[in-house]
N, C-alpha and C positions, 0 to 999 in steps of 0.2 A: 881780275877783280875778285877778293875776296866776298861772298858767301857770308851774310849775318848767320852765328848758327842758329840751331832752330835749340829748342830747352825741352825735351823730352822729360827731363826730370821734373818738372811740373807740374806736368798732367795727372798722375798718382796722390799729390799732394790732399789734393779736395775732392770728395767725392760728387761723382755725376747725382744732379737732381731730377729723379726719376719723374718725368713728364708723360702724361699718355699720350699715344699716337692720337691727333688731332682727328682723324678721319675714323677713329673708332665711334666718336661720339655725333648725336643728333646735334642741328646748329646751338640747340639750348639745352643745357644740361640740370636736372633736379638739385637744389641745395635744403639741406637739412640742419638743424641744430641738435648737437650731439650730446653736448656737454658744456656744463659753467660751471665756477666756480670762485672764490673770493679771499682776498686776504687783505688786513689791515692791521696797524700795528699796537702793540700793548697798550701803549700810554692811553690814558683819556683826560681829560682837558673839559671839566663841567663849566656850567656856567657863573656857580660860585669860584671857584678859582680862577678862573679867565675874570670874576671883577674884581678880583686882588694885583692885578696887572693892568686893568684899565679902567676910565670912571662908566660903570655897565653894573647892571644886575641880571640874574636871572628873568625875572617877571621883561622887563626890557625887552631882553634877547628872545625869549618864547613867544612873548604876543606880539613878534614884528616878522620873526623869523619860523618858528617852532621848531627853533634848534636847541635839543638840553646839553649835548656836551658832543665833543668829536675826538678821533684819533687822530696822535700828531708821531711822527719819528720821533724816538728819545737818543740814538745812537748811531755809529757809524755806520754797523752792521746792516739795520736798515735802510733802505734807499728803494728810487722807483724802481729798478730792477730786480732787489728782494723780494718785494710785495709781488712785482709782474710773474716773478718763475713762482713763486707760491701759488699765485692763482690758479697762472697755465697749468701747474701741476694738479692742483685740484678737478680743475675742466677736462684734460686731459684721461684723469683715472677713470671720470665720467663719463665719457665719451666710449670706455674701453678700448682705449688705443695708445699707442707707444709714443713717445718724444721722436723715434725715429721715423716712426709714419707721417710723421709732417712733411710738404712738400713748402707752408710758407706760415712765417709769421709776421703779423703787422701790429705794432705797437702803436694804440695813440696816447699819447702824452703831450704836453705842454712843458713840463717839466723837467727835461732829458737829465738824467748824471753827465754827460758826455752833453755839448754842444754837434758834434758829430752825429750821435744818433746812441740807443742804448736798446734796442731790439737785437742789435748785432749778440750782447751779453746776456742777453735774457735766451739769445740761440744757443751759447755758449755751457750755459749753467742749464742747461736741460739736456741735452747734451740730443740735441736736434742738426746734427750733423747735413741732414741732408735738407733742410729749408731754408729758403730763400730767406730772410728777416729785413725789414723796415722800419722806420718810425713814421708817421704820418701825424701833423698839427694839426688840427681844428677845435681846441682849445675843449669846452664843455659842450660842443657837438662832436666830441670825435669819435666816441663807440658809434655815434649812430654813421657819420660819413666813412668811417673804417667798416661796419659791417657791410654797408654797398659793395663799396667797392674789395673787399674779400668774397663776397656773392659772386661777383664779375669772373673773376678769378677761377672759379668752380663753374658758373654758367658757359664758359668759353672752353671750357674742357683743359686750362691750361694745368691746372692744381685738381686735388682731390680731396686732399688732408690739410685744412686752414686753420692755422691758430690766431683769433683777433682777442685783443687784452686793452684794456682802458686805464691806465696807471698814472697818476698821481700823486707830487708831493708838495702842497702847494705852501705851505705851513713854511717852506725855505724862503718865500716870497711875499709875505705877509709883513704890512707895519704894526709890530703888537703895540702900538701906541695911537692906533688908529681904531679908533670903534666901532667906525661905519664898516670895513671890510676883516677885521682881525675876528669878529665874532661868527663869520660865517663856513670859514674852510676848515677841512680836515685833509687826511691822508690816508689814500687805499688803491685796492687792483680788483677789479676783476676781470673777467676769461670768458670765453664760450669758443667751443668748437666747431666748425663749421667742415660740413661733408658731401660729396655728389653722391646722389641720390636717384632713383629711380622719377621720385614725385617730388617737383619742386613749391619748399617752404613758406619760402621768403614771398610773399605775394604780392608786396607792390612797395612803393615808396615816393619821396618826394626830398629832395635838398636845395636848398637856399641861400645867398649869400648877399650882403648888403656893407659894402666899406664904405659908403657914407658913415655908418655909423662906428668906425675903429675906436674912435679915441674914447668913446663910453666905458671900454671896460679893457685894459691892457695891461700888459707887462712892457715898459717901454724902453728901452737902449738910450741912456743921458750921451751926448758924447764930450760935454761939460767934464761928466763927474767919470766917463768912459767905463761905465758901468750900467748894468737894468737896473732898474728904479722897482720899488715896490709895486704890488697888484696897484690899481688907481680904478675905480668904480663910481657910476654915475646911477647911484641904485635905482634912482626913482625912474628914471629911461630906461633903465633895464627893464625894469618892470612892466612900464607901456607896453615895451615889441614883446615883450614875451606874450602878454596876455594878446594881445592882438594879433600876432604872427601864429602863434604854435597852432590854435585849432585850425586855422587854414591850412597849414600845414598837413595837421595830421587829416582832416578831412578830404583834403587831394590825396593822401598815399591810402588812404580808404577805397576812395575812387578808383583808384589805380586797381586794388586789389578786388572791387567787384565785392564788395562786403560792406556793410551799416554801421554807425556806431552802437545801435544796440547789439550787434551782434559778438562787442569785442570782448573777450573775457575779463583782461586785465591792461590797464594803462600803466605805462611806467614812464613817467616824468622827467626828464633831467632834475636831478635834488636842488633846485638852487633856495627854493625859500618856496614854505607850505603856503603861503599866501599866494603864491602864482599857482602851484599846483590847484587849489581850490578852486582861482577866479577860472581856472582853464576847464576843470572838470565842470564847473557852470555854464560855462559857454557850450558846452559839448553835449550838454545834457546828459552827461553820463552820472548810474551811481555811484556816491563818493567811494564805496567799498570796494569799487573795482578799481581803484585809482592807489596804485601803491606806493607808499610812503616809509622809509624809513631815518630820513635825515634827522627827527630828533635824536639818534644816536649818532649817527657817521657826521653830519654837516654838510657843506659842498665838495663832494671829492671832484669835480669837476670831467674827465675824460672818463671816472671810473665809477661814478654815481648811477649808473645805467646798469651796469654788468654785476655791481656788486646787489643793489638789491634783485635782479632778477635771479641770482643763486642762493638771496638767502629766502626767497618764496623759492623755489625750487627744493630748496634743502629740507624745507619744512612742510614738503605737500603739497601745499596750495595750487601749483603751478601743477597741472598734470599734462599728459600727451596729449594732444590734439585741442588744447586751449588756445583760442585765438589770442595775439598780444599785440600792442599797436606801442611802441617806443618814440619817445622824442626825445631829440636834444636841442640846446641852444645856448646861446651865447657870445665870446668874444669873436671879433670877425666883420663887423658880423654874422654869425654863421646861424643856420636852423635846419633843423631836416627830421622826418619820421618815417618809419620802416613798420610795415605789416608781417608779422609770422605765425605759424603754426609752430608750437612747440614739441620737439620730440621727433 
């Protein structure tokens, strides 16, 4: 009886992913944030030109939303995977560490190039030979359930070197004949690097999930027209669970963490619309100036709204070492969750 052979030639192909010896490490290992960084695309998209495409104005759009314009892809060249390795690479340089010191990346998107997954290409294009890559869905909570579970990862001592990226192109998904959802999205990445550490960062957290409420806000699959259907939004419900859900939220991942809200330095919101971020900073009793906001320029990047302004308060100062930061996301799913860190 013939012997399947064995393929020696193989094993050379792809390189081993350098894991540490599991018993090197205490049961729970320190994670740190290294590095962020952001990228979005040329075009912009105000809100005077966006009402030459549909019946909207300016004034409209700002006193509902406080959105003045966003960035949308204008070409091939761009896509979520341009913007993702632009970020990473940003985060990356930050971090002062290599594409090859990576041991894993996890992409969240909603909006893959690839049906299959497009973390794989964003490994490709950094030239991150030796990490693992994923994509992971949770739509406009995904930076925040992608950095959980990339902590997990480093606390378990499996990883050491994490790349998580929040990317976004949702503007391919959008009815621009629709005024209720075409006025709110843009398109962007951002990055942040994640590291074991001596002292761990990440101090507490909380994640949520609720599919009663799916059909409020989807990208749906017709099998009619055997095609996804445009974004579909039930704004004024959105609005209810967010204001009512997120401060519970973040007030359990506070809890978790052993720390007050007055104690946080900076809130950073999921961008969905400044009227939630408001009613949420009300409830919270926090000062509005610690609550950062930058969707009158981006809009909803949705997975990347999180990451992106935290690099660009990073980039500008504001954000210094050892500033407490308390993030939320929320959204389609339906999904919610908030993560406590020390920065740096």
């Amino acid at each position: 009886m013939n012997k399947k052979p064995r393929l020696p030639w193989l094993l050379p192909m792809f390189p081993t992913i350098r894991r540490p010896n599991m018993t090197q490490f205490s049961p729970l290992v320190g994670v740190r944030m290294t590095g962020s960084g952001a990228a979005t695309p040329e075009r912009i998209l105000t809100n005077d030109q966006l009402a030459q495409m549909v019946e909207t104005n300016d004034d409209w759009i700002r006193s509902r939303t406080g959105i003045r314009e966003r960035r949308l892809v204008s070409n091939s060249r761009e896509s979520v995977a341009s913007l993702a390795t632009l970020a990473a690479q940003r985060a990356i340089a930050q971090a002062g560490i290599t594409a090859e010191d990576l041991d894993l990346i996890i992409l969240a998107t909603s909006t893959t190039d690839d049906l299959f997954g497009t973390a794989t290409q964003v490994q490709a294009r950094l030239g991150a030979q030796r990490a693992v890559a994923f994509d992971l869905v949770a739509a406009c909570s995904g930076f925040v359930f992608g950095l959980v579970t990339a902590s997990q990862y480093i606390h378990t001592g499996a990883f050491r070197n994490v790349l998580l990226i929040g990317a976004d192109v949702l503007s391919r998904w959008v009815d621009w004949g629709d005024r209720r959802t075409c006025i709110l999205f843009g398109d962007g990445a951002g990055a942040v690097v994640l590291q074991a550490g001596d002292r761990n960062q990440i101090l507490g957290w909380e994640l949520r999930s609720d599919g009663q409420g799916h059909g409020l806000l989807n990208i749906a699959y017709s099998t009619e027209q055997q095609r996804f259907e445009p974004i579909t939004m039930n704004g004024q419900e959105v609005y209810r669970f967010a204001v009512r859900c997120v401060p519970d939220v973040i007030a359990k991942a506070l809890h978790r963490a052993e720390h007050a809200i007055g104690e946080v330095d900076w809130l950073i919101l999921h961008q969905a619309n400044q009227r939630i971020i408001d009613a949420v900073v009300d409830r919270l009793h926090l000062p509005p100036e610690r609550a950062i906001s930058n969707m009158a320029t981006y809009g909803n990047t949705s997975a990347a709204s999180i990451p992106i302004a935290l690099a660009e308060w990073v980039d500008s100062g504001k954000i210094l070492p050892g500033h407490l930061i308390v993030a939320s996301g929320f959204g389609a799913g339906l999904s919610w969750g908030a993560v406590v860190w020390r920065w740096g």
